[in-house]
C-alpha positions as CSV (number, residue, x, y, z in Angstrom):
1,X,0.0,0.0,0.0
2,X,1.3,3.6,-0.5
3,X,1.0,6.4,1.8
4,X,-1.3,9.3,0.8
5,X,0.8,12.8,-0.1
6,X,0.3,15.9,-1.4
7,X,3.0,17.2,-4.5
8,X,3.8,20.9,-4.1
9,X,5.6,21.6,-7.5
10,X,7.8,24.6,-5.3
11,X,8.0,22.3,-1.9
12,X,8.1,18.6,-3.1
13,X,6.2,16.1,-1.5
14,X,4.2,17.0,1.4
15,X,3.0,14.2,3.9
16,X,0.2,14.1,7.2
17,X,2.3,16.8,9.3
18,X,2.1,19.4,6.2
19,X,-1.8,19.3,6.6
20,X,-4.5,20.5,8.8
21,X,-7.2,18.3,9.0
22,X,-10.4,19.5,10.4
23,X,-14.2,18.3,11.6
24,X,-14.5,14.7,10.0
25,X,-11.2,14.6,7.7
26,X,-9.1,11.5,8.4
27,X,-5.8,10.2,6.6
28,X,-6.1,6.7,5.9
29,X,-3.2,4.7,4.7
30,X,-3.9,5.3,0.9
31,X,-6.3,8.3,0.9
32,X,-7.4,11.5,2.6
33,X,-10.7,10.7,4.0
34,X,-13.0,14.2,4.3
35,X,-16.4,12.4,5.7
36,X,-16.9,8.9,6.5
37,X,-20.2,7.2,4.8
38,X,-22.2,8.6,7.8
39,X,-25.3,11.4,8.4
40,X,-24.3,14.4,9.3
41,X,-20.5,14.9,8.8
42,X,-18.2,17.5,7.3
43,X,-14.3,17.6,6.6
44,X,-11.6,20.0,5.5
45,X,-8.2,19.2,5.0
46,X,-5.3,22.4,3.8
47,X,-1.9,22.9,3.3
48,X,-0.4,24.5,6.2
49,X,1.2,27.1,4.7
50,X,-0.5,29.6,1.9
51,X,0.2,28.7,-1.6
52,X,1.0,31.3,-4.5
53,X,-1.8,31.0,-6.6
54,X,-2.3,34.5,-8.2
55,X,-0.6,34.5,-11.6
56,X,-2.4,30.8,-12.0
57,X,-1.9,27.2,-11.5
58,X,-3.1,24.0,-11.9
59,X,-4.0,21.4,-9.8
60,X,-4.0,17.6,-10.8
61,X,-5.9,15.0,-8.2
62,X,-7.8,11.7,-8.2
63,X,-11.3,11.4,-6.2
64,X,-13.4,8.4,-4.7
65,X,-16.6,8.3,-3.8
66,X,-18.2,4.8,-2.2
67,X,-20.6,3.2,0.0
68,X,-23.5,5.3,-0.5
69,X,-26.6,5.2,1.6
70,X,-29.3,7.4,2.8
71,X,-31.1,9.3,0.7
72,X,-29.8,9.7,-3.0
73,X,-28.5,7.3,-2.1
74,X,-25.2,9.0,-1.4
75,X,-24.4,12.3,-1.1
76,X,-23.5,15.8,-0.8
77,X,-20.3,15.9,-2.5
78,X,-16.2,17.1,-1.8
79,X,-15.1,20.6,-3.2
80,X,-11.5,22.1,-3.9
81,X,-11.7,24.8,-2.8
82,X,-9.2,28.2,-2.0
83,X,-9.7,30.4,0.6
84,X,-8.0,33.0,3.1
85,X,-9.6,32.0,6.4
86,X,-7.0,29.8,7.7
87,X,-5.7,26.5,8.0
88,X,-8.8,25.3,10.5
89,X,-11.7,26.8,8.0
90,X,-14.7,24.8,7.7
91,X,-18.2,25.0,6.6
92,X,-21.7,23.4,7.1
93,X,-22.8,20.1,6.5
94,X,-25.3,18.6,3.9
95,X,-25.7,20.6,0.8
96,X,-22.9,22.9,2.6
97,X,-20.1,20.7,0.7
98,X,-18.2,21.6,4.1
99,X,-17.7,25.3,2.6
100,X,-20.8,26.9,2.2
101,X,-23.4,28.1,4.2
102,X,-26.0,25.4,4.1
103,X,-29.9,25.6,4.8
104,X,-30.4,27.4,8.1
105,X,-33.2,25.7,8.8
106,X,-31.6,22.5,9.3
107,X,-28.5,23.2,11.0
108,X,-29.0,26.0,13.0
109,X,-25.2,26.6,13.6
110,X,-25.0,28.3,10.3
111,X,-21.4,28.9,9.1
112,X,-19.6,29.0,6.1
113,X,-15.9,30.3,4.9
114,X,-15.8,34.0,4.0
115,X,-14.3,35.1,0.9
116,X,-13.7,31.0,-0.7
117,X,-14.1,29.4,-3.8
118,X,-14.5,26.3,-4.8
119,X,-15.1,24.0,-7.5
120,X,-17.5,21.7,-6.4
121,X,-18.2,18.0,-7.3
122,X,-22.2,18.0,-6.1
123,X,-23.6,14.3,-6.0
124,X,-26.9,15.3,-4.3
125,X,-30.0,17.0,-5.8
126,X,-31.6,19.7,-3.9
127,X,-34.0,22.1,-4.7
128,X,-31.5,24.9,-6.7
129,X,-29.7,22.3,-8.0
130,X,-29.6,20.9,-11.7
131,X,-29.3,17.5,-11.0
132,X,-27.5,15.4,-8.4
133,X,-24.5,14.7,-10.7
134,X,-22.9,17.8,-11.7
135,X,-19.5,20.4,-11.1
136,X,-20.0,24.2,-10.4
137,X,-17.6,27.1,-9.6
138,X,-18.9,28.6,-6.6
139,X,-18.0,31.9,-4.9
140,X,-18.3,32.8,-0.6
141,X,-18.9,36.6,-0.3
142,X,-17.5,38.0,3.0
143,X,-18.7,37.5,6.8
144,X,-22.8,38.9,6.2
145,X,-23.0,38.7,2.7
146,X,-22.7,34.9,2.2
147,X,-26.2,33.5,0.8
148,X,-27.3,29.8,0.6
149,X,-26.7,28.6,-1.9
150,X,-23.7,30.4,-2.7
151,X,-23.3,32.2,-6.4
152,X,-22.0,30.1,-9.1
153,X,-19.8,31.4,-11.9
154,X,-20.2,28.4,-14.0
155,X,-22.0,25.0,-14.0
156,X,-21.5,21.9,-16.0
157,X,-24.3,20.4,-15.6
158,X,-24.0,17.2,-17.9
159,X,-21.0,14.9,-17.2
160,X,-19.6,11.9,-19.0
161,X,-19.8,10.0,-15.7
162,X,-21.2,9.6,-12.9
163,X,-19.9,11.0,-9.8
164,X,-20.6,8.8,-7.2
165,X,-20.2,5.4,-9.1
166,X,-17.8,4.1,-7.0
167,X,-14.7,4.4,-9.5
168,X,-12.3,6.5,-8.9
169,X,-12.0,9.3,-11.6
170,X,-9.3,11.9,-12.2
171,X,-9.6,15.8,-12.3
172,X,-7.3,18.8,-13.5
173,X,-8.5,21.9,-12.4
174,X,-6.3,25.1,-14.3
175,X,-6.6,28.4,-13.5
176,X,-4.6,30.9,-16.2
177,X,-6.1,34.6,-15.1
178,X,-9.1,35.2,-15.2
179,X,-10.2,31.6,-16.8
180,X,-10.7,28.6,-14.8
181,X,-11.4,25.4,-16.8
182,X,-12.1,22.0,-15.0
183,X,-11.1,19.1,-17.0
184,X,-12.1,15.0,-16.0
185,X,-10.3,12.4,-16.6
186,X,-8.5,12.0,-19.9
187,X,-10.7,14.2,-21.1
188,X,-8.9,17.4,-23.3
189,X,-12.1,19.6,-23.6
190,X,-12.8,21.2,-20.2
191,X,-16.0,20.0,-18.7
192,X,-16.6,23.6,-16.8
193,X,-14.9,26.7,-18.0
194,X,-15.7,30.0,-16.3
195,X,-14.9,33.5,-15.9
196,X,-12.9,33.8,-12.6
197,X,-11.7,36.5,-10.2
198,X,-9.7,35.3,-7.2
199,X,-8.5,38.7,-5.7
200,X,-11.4,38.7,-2.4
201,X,-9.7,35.0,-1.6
202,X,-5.8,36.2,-1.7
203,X,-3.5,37.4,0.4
204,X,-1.5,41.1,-0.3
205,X,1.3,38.6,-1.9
206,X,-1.3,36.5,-4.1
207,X,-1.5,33.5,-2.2
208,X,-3.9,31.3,-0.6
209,X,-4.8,28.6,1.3
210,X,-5.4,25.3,-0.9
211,X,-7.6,22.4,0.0
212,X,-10.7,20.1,0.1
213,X,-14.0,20.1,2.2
214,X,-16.8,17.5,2.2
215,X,-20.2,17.3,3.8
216,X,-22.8,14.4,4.3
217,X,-26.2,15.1,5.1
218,X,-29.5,12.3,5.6
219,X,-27.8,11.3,2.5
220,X,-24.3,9.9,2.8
221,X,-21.0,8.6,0.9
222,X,-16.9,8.3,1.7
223,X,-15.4,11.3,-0.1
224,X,-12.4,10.3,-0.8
225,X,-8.6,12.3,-2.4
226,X,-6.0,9.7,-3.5
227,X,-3.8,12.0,-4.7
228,X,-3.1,15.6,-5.3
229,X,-0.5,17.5,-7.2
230,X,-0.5,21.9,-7.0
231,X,1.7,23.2,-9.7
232,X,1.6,27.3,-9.1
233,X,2.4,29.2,-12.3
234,X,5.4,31.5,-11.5
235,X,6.3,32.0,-15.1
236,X,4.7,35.7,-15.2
237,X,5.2,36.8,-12.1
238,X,6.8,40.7,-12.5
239,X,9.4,41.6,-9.8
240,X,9.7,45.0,-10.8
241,X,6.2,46.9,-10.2
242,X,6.2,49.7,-8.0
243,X,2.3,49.5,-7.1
244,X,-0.2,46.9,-6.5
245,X,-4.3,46.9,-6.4
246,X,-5.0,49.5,-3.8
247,X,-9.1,50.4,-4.4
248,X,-10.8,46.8,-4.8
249,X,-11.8,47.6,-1.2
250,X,-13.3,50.5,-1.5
251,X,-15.4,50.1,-4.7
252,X,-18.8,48.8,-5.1
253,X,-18.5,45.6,-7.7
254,X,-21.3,44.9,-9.8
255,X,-24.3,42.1,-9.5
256,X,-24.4,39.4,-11.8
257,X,-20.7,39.6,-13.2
258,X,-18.1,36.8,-12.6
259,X,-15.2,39.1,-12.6
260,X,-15.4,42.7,-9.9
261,X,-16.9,45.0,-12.0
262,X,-16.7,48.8,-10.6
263,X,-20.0,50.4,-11.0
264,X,-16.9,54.1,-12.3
265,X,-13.9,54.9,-12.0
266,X,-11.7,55.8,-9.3
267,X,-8.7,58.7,-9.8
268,X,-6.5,59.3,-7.3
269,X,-3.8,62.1,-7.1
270,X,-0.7,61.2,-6.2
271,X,2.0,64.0,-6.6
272,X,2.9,66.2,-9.5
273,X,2.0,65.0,-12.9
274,X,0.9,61.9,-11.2
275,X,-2.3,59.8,-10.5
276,X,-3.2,56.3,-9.5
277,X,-6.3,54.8,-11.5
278,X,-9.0,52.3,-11.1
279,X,-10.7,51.7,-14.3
280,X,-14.1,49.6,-15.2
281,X,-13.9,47.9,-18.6
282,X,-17.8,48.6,-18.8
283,X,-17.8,52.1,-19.8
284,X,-16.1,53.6,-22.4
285,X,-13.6,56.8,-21.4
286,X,-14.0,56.3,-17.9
287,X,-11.7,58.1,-16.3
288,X,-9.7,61.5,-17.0
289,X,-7.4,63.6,-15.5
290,X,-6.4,67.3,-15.7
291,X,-3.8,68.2,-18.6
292,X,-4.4,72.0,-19.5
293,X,-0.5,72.1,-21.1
294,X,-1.5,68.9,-22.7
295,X,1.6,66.9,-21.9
296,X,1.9,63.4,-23.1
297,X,0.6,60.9,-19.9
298,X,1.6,56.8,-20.2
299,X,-0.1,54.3,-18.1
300,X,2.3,52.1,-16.2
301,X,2.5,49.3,-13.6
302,X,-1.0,47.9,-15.5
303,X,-2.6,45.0,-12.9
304,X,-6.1,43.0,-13.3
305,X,-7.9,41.2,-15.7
306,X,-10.7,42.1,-18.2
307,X,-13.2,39.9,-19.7
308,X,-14.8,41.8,-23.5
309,X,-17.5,40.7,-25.6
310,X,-18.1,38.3,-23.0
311,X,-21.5,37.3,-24.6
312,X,-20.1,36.8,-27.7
313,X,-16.7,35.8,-27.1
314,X,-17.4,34.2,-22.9
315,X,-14.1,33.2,-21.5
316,X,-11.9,33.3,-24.9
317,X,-12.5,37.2,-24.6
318,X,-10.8,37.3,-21.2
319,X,-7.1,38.6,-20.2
320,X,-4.6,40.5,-18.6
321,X,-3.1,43.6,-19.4
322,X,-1.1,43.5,-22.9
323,X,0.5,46.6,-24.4
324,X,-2.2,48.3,-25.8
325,X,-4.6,47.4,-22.9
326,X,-5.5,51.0,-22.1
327,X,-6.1,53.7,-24.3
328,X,-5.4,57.2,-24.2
329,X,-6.6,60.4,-25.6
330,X,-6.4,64.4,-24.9
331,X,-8.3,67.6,-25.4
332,X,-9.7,70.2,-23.9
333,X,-7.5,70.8,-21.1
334,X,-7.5,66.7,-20.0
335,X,-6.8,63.4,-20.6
336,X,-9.0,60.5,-20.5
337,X,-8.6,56.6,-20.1
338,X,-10.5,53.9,-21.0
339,X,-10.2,49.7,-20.7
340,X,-9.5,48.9,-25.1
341,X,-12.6,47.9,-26.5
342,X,-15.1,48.9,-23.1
343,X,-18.4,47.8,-23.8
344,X,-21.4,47.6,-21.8
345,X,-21.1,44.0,-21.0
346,X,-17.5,43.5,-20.1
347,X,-16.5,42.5,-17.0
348,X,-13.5,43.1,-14.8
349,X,-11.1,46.3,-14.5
350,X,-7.5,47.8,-15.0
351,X,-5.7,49.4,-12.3
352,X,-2.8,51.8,-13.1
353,X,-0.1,54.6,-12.6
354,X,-0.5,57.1,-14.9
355,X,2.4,59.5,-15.3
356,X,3.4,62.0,-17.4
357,X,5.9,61.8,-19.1
C-alpha cells in the first residue's frame, strides 16, 4: 500500500504533518478521507502554509466516492476549494459541501468560509440544483454577505460520468487569469470553464490557502482524495512593479458579473503630474485627469484582468493587461482613459499609474 501525499511543485512532497485536518477529515493509509459514509458529517483538509496562486496554477488529483446510503442514495459531495480564512476553515454540512453556508433551517449553527471558492463536485439534488451529478464554480462573499446557496460562476451540468459510481476518476482543475477550466479524466475539452476573479480569496502577496471540504447530510458517501498535485504558475510573475491593487476595497462591484466589476472609476492624485487609477472595462472613457499644457501621460504598472464581448466571445475574450490594454486620448485641457474595446457587458477592470511623461 502507498501512503497518501500531497506534491507541491515549489516544496516537493508533502505528507500528514504538512496538513490540517479539520471536523470529520481523516488520513487513511492510501487516501485522505473528508467524511466517512455517515449522516451528518463535514471535513476539510489544507496545506499549512498559503500557496502562490495569483498569476495561475493547476492542480491535478484523483477522487473516490463509495458506499453510498441514505437518501440519494449517497451524497453531498467534496469541493477544492481556495480560501483565506486559515488552515482550521470549515463549513456546514449537507448541501454545505463543508464550505458553504448550508440551509439554516436545518442546522441552525449556520457557518460557512468568507471570501472562498471552490469548484464543487455536487452528487446530491436539492431544490437549486440541476441534477444530483454535476461540477460548479462557486464563490463565498465575505462574513454577512454569504447566501445559501452560494453564487456560481459556472456550472457543467451534464458529465460523461457519474460521480458517485464508485470508480475513482481523475480531475485537473487550471486556473490561467481570469479563466478557470475543469477538465475530467482524460478528457482534453474542459467540462466547466468560467470567468474567474480570485482577488477577495488572496492574500497582499497573491497566495492562498489550498484544500478540500466534504459534507454528508440524511444522505451519505466516503469522499475520498487519492492523490493531489498543486503546480503554481510563477512564469509571469513581474518583480519589478512599483504599485499593487490598492481600491478593490473601497469600490462597489457589480451584481451578476463573474469578474469585480466597478459600477466608475476611481482617480487618485498622487503628486505632480501623477495619479493612481481604477478603471471599469464597462464604460467607455471612464476616467480623466487634468492636462491644460496637454503633456503626453503613459499608463504604467497595469494589474487586473478584463473579460470583452463576453456574450459573444465568454471566456476566450478574457485577459490581462497586454501593451495596448488602455487607451489614451487628450483635449480640452484633459486626458481621458478607458479599458481597449469597453463595452457595456464586459467584466473586470484595470488598475494603473498614470504619469506624465
Amino acid at each position: 500500500m502507498w501512503r497518501f501525499s500531497v506534491t507541491l511543485a515549489l516544496a516537493g512532497v508533502c505528507g500528514a504533518a504538512d496538513l490540517q485536518l479539520v471536523g470529520s477529515a481523516r488520513l487513511l493509509e492510501d487516501r485522505l478521507r473528508l467524511t466517512r459514509s455517515f449522516p451528518h458529517e463535514v471535513g476539510a483538509a489544507w496545506v499549512r502554509e498559503r500557496q502562490f496562486v495569483r498569476e495561475g496554477f493547476e492542480a491535478r488529483f484523483q477522487f473516490q466516492m463509495t458506499s453510498p446510503g441514505g437518501l440519494g442514495p449517497g451524497a453531498d459531495g467534496f469541493a477544492f476549494v481556495l480560501q483565506n480564512s486559515g488552515p482550521e476553515a470549515i463549513g456546514n454540512r449537507g448541501s454545505a459541501g463543508g464550505f458553504g453556508l448550508g440551509e439554516q433551517n436545518r442546522y441552525p449553527d449556520n457557518h460557512g468560509i468568507p471570501r472562498s471558492l471552490a469548484v464543487f463536485f455536487d452528487t446530491f439534488q436539492n431544490q437549486d440544483d440541476p441534477s444530483d451529478n454535476y461540477i460548479a464554480i462557486c464563490a463565498n462573499g465575505a462574513v454577512g454577505r454569504m447566501r445559501w446557496p452560494p453564487p456560481r460562476l459556472g456550472m457543467a451540468k451534464r458529465l460523461r460520468f457519474r460521480l458517485k459510481d464508485g470508480r475513482a476518476h481523475a480531475a485537473r482543475v487550471s486556473y490561467k487569469p481570469p479563466v478557470m477550466r475543469v477538465y475530467l479524466d482524460d478528457a482534453e475539452t474542459p467540462a466547466l470553464t468560467a470567468r474567474v476573479d480570485l482577488s477577495a480569496v488572496l492574500d497582499s502577496s497573491g497566495r492562498a490557502f489550498a484544500g478540500f471540504t466534504a459534507s454528508t447530510g440524511n444522505g451519505y458517501e466516503n469522499h475520498d482524495i487519492l492523490n493531489w498535485t498543486l503546480i503554481p504558475d510563477t512564469s509571469s510573475v513581474i518583480t519589478s512593479v512599483d504599485s499593487s491593487i490598492q481600491f478593490l476595497e473601497k469600490v462597489t462591484c457589480m451584481e451578476g458579473r463573474n469578474l469585480c466589476t466597478p459600477k466608475e472609476a476611481v482617480v487618485e492624485a498622487k503628486g505632480d503630474g501623477a495619479w493612481h487609477i481604477l478603471l471599469p472595462a464597462h464604460i467607455p472613457w471612464a476616467a480623466s485627469v487634468p492636462n491644460s499644457a496637454g503633456r503626453p501621460i503613459r499608463a504604467e504598472n497595469i494589474q487586473g484582468n478584463v473579460c470583452r464581448n463576453v456574450k459573444t466571445r465568454g471566456a476566450e475574450g478574457c485577459g490581462g493587461p497586454g501593451a495596448a490594454a488602455i487607451a489614451i486620448r487628450s483635449g480640452r485641457g484633459r486626458t481621458w482613459f478607458s479599458v481597449a474595446g469597453a463595452a457595456p457587458d464586459n467584466e473586470g477592470f484595470f488598475e494603473f499609474d498614470a504619469v506624465t511623461k
